[in-house]
matplotlib code that plots the C-alpha trace (Angstrom):
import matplotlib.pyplot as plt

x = [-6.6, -8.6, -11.3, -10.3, -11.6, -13.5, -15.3, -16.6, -18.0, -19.9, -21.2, -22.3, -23.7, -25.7, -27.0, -27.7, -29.3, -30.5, -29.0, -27.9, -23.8, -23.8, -25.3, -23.6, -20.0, -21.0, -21.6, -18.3, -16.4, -17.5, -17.0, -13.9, -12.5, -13.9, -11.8, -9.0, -9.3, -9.7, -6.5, -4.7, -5.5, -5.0, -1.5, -0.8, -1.7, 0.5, 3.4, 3.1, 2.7, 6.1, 7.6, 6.9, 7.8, 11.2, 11.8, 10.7, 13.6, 16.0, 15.4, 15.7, 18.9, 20.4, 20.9, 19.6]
y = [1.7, 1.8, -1.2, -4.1, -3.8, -7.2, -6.0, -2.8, -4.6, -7.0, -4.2, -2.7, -5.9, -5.8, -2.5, -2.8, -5.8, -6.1, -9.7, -11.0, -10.9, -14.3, -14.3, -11.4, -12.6, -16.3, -14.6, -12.1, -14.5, -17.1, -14.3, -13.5, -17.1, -17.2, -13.7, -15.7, -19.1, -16.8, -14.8, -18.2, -19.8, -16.7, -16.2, -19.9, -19.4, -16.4, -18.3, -20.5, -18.9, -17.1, -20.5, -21.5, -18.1, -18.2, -22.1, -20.5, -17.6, -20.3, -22.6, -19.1, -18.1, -22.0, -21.8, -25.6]
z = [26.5, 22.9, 23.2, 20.5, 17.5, 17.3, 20.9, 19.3, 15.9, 18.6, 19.8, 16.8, 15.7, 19.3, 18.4, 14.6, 15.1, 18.2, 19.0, 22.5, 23.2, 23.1, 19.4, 18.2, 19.5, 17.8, 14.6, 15.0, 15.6, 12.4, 10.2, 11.5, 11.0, 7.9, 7.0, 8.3, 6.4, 3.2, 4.0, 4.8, 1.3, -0.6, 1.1, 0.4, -3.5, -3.6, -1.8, -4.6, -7.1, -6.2, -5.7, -9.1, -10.5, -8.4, -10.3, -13.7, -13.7, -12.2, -15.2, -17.6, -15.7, -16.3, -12.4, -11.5]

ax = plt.figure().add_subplot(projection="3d")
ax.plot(x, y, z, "-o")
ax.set_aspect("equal")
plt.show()
């Protein structure tokens, strides 16, 4: 089995900068929940964007 992805960018993070596991997997692992609370908000904006879009054609199409 392939090695997850996050484990092999701790690694390379080990390597490239010469930091401890325990570093490098701290600093993995805030970027990565950064990546996630920015893919969270950007999916919420889009999910509401559609929802006003979706009241905007229902108001067009006299369906409410």
């Amino acid at each position: 089995m392939d090695e997850h992805p996050i484990v092999t960018l701790t690694h390379r993070v080990m390597v490239a900068t010469g930091l401890e596991q325990t570093a490098a997997e701290q600093l993995v692992r805030q970027v990565w929940e950064a990546g996630v609370a920015e893919g969270a908000r950007r999916m919420a904006a889009d999910l509401a964007a559609a929802h006003r879009e979706i009241a905007e054609l229902r108001v067009e199409a006299d369906l409410d």
